[in-house]
CHARMM-style PDB file with segment names, atoms N, HN, CA, C and O in Angstrom:
ATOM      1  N   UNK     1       0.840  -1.181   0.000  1.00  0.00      PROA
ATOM      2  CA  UNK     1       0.000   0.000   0.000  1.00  0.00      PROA
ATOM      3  C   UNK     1       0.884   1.242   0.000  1.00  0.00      PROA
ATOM      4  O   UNK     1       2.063   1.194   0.351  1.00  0.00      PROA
ATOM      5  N   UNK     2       0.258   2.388  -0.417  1.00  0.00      PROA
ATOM      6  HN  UNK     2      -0.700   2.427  -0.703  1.00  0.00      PROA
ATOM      7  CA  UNK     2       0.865   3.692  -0.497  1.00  0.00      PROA
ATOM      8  C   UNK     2       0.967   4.518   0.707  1.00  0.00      PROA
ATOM      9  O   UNK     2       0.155   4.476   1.631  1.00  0.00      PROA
ATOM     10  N   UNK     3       1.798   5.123   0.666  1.00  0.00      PROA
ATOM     11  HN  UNK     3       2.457   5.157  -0.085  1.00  0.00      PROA
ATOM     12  CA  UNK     3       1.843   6.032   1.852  1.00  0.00      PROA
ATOM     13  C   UNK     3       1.222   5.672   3.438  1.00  0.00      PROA
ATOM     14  O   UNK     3       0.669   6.531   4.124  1.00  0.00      PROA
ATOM     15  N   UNK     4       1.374   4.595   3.770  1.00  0.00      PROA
ATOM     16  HN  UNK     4       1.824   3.897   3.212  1.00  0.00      PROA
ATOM     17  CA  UNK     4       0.763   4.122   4.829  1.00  0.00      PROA
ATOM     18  C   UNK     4      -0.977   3.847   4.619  1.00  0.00      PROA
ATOM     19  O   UNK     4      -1.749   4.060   5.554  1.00  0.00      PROA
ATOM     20  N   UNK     5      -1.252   3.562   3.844  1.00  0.00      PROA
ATOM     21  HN  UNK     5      -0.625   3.390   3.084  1.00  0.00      PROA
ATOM     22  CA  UNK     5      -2.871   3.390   3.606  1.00  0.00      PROA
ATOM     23  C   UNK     5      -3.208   1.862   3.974  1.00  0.00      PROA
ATOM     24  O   UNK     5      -2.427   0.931   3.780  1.00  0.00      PROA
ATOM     25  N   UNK     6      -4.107   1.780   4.368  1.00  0.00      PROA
ATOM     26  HN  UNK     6      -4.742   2.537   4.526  1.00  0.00      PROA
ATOM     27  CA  UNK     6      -4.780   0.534   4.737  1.00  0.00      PROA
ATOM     28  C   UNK     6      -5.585   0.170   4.112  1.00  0.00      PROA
ATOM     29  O   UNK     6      -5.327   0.955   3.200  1.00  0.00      PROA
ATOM     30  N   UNK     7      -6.687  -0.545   3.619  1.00  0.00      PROA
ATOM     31  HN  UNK     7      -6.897  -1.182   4.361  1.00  0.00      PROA
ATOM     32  CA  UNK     7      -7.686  -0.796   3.128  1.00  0.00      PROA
ATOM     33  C   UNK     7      -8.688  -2.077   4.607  1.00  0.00      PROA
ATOM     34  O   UNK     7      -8.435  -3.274   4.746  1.00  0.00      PROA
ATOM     35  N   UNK     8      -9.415  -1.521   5.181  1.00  0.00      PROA
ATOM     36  HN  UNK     8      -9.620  -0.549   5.069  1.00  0.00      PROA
ATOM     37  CA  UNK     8     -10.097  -2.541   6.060  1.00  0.00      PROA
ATOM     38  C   UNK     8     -11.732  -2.489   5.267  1.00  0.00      PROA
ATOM     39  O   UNK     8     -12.309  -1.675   4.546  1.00  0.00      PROA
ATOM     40  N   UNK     9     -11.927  -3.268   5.608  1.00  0.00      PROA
ATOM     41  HN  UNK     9     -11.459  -3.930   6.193  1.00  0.00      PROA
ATOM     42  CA  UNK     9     -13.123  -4.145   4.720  1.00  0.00      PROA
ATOM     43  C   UNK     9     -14.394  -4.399   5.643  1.00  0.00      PROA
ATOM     44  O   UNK     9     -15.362  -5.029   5.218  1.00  0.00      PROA
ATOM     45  N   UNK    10     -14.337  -3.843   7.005  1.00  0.00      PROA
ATOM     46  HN  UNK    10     -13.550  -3.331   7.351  1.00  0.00      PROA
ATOM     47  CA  UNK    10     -15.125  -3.988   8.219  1.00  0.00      PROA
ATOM     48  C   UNK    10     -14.540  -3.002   8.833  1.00  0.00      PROA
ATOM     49  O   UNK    10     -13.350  -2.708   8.721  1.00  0.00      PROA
ATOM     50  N   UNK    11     -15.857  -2.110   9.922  1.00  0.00      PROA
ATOM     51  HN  UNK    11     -16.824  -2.349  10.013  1.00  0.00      PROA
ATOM     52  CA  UNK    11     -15.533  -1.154  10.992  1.00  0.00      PROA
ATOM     53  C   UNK    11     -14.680  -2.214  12.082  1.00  0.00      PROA
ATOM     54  O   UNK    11     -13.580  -1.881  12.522  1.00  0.00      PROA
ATOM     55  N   UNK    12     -15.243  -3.346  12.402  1.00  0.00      PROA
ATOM     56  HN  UNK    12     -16.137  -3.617  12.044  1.00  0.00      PROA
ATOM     57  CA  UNK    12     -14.563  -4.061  13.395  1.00  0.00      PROA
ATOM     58  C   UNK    12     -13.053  -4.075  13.222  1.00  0.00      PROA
ATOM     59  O   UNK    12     -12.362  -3.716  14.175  1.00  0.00      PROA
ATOM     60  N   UNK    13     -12.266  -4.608  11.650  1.00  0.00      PROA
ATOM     61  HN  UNK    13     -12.827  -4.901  10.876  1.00  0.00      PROA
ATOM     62  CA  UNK    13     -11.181  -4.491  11.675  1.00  0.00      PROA
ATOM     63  C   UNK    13     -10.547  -3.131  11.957  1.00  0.00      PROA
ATOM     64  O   UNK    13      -9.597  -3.124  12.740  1.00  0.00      PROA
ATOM     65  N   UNK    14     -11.038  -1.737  11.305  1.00  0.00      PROA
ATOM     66  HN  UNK    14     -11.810  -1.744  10.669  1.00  0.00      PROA
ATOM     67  CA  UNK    14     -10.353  -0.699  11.905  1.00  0.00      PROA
ATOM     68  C   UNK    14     -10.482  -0.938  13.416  1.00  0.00      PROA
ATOM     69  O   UNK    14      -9.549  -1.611  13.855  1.00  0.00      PROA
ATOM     70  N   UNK    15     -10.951  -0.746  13.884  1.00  0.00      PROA
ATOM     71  HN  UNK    15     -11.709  -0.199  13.527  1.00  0.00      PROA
ATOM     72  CA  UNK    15     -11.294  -0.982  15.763  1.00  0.00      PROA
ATOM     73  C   UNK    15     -10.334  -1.376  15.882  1.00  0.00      PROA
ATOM     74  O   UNK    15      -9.561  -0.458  16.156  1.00  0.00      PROA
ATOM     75  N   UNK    16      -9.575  -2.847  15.808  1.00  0.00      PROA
ATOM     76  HN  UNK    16     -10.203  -3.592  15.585  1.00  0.00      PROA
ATOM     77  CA  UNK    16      -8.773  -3.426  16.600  1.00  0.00      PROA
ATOM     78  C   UNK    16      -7.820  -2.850  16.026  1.00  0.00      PROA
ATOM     79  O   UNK    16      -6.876  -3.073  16.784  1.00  0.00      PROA
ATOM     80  N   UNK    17      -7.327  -2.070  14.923  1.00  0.00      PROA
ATOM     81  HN  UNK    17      -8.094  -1.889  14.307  1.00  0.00      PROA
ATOM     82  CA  UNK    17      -6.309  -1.541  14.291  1.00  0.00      PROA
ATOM     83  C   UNK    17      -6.014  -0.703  15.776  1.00  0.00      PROA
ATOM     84  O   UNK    17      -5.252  -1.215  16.596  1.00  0.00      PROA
ATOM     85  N   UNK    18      -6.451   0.168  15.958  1.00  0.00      PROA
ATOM     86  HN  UNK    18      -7.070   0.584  15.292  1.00  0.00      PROA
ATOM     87  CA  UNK    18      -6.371   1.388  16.864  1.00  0.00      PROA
ATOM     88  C   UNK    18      -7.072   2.332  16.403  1.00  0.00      PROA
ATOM     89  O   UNK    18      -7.950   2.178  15.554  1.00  0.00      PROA
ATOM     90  N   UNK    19      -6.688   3.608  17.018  1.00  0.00      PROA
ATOM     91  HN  UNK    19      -5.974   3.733  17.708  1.00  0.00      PROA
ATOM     92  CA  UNK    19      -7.110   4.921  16.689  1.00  0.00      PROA
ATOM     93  C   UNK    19      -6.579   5.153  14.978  1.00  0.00      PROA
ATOM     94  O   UNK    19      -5.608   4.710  14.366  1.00  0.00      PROA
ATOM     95  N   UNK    20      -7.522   5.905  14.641  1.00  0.00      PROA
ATOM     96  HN  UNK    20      -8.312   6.266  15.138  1.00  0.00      PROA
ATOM     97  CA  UNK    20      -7.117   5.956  13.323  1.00  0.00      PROA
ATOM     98  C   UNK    20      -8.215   7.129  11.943  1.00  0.00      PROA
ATOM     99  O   UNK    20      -9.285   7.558  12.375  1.00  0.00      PROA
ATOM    100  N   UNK    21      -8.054   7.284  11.331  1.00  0.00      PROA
ATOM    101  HN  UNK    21      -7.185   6.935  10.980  1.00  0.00      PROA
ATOM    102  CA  UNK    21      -9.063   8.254  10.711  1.00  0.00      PROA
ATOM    103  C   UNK    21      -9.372   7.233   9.568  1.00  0.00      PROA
ATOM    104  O   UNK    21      -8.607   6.326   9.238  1.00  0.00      PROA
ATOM    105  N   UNK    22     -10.818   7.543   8.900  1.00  0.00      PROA
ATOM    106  HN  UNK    22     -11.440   8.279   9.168  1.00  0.00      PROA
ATOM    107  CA  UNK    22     -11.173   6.696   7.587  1.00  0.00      PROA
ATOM    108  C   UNK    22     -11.698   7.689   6.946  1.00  0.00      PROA
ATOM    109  O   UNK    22     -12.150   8.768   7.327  1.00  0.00      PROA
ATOM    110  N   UNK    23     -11.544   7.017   5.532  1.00  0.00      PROA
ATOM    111  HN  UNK    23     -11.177   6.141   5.223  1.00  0.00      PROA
ATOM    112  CA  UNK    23     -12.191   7.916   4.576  1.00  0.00      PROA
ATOM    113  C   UNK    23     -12.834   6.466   3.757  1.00  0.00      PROA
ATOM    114  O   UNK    23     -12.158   5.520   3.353  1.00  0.00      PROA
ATOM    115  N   UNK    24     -14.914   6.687   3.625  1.00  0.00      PROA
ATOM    116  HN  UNK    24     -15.463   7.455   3.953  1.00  0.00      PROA
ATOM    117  CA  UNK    24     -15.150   5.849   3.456  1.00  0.00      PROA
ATOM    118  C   UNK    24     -15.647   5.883   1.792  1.00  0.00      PROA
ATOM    119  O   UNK    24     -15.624   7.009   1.295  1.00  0.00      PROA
ATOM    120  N   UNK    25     -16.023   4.931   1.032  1.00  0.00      PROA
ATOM    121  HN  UNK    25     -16.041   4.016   1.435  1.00  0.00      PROA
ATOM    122  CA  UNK    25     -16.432   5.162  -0.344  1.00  0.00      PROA
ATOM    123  C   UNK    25     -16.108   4.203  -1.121  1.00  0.00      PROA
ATOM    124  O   UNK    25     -15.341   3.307  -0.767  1.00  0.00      PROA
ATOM    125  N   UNK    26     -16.542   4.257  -2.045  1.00  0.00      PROA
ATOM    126  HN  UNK    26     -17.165   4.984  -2.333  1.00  0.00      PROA
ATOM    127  CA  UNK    26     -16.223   3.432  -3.678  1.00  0.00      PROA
ATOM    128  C   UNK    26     -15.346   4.710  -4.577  1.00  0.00      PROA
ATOM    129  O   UNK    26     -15.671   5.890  -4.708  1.00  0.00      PROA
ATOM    130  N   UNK    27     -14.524   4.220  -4.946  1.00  0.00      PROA
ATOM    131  HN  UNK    27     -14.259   3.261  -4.840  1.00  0.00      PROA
ATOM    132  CA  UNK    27     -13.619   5.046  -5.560  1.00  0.00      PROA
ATOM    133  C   UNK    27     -13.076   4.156  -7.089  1.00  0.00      PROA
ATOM    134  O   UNK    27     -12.635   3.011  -6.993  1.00  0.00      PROA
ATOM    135  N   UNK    28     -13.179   4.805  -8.331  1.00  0.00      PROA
ATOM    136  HN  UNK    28     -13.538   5.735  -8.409  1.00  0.00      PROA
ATOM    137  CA  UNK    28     -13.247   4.506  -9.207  1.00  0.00      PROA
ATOM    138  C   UNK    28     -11.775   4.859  -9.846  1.00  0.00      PROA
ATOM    139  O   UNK    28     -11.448   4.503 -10.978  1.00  0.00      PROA
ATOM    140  N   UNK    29     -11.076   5.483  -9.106  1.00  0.00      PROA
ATOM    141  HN  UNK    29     -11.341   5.772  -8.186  1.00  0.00      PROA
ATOM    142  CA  UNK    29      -9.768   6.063  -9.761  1.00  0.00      PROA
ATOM    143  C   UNK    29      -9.648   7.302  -8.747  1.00  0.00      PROA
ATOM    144  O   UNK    29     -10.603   7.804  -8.154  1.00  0.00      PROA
ATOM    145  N   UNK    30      -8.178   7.747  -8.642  1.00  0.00      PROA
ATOM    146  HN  UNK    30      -7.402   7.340  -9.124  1.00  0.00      PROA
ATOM    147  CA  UNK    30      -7.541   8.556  -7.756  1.00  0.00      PROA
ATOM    148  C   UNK    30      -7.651   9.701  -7.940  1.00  0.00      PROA
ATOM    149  O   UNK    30      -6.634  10.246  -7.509  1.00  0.00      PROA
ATOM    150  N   UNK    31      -8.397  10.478  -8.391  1.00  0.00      PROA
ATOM    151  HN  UNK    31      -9.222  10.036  -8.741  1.00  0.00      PROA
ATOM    152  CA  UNK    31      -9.018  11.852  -8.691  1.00  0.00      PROA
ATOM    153  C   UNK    31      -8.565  12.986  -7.836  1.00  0.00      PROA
ATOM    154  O   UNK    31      -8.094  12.861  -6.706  1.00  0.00      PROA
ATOM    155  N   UNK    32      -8.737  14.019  -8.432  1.00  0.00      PROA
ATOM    156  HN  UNK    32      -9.120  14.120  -9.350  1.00  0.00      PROA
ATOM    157  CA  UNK    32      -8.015  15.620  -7.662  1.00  0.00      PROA
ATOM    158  C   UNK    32      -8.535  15.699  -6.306  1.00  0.00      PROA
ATOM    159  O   UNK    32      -8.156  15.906  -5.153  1.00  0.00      PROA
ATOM    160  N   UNK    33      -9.480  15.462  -6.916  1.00  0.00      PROA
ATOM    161  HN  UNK    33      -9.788  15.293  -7.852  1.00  0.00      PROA
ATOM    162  CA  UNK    33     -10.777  15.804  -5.256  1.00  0.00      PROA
ATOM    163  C   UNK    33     -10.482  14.848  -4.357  1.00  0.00      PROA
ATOM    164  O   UNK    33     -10.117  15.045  -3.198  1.00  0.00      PROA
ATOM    165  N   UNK    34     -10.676  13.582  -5.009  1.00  0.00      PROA
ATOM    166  HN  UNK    34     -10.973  13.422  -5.951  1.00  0.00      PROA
ATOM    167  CA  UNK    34      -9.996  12.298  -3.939  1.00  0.00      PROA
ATOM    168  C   UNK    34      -8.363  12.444  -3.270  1.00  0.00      PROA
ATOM    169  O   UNK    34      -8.068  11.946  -2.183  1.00  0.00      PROA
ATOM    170  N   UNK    35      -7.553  13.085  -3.985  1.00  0.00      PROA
ATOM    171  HN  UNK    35      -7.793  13.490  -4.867  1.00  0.00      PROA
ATOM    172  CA  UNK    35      -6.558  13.065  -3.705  1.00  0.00      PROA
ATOM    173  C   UNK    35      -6.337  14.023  -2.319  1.00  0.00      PROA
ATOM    174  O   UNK    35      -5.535  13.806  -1.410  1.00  0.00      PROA
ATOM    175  N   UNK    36      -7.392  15.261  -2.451  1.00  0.00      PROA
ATOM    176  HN  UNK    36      -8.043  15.437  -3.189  1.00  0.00      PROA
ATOM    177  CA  UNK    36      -7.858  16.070  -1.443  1.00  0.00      PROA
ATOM    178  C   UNK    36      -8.194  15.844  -0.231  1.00  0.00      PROA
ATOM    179  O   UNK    36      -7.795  16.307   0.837  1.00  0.00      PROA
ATOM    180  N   UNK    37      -9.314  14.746  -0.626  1.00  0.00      PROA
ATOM    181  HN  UNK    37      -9.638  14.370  -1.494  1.00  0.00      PROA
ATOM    182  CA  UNK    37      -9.514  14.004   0.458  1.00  0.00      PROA
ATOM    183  C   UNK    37      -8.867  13.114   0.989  1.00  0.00      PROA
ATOM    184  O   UNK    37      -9.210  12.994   2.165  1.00  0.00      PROA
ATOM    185  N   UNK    38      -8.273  12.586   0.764  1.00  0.00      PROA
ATOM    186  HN  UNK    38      -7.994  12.684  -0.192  1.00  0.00      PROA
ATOM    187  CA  UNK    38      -7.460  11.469   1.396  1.00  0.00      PROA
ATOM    188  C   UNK    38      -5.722  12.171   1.955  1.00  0.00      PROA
ATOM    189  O   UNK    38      -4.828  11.614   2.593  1.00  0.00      PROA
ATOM    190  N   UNK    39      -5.800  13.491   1.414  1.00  0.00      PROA
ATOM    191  HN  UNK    39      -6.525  13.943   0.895  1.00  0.00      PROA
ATOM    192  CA  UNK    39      -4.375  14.152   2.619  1.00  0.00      PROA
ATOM    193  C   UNK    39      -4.675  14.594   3.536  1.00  0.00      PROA
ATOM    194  O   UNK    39      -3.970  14.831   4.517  1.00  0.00      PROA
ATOM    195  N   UNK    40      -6.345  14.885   3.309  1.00  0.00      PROA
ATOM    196  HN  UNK    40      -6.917  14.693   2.513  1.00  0.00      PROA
ATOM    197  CA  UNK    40      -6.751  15.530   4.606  1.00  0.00      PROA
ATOM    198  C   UNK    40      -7.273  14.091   5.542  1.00  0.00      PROA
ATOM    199  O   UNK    40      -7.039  14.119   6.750  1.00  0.00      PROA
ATOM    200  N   UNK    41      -7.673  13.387   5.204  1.00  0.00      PROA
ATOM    201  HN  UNK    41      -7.863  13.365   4.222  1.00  0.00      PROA
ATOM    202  CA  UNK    41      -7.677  11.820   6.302  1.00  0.00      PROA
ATOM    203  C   UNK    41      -6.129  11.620   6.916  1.00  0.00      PROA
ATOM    204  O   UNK    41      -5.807  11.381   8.080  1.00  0.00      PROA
ATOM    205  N   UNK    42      -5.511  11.751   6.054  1.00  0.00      PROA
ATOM    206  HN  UNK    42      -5.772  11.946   5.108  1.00  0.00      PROA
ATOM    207  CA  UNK    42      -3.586  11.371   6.538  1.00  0.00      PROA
ATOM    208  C   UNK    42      -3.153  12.660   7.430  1.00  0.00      PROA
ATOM    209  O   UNK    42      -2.274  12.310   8.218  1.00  0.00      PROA
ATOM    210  N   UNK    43      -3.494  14.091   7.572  1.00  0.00      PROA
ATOM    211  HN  UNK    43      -4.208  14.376   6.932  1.00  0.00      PROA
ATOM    212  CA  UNK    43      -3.281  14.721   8.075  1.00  0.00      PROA
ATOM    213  C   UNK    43      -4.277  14.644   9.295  1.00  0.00      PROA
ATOM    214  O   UNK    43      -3.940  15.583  10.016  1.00  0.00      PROA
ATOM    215  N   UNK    44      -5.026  14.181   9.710  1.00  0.00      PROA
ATOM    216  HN  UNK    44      -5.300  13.418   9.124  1.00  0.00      PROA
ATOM    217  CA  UNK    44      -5.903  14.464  10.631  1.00  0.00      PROA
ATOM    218  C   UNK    44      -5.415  13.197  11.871  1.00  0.00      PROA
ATOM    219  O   UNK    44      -5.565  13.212  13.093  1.00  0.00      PROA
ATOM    220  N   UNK    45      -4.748  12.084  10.901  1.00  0.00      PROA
ATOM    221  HN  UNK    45      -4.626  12.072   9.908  1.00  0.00      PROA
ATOM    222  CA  UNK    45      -4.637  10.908  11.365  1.00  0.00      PROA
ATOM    223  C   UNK    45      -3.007  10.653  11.724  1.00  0.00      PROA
ATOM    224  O   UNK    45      -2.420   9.629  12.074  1.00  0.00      PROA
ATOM    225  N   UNK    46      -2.535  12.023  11.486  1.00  0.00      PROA
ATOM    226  HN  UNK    46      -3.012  12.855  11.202  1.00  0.00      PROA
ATOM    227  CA  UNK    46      -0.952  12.437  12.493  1.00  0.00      PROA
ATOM    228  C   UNK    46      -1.598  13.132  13.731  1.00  0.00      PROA
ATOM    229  OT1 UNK    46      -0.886  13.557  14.641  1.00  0.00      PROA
TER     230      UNK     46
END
């Protein structure tokens, strides 16, 4: 995975992960806006 990204497939698995931020969705390709969103999940989640 990239930049520390996870992919969990269940709320339960994040849980036991730890503390942590998600960004939830179907994503079709890595888009501007997505890309937006997902620095701001990685920044929130330092």
């Amino acid at each position: 995975m990239d930049a520390g990204f996870r992919i969990f497939r269940s709320l339960e698995e994040a849980a036991a992960f730890g503390p942590c931020a998600l960004s939830i969705g179907n994503f079709d390709g890595v888009h501007a806006g997505h890309r937006r969103i997902l620095r701001r999940v990685v920044e929130l989640a330092r």
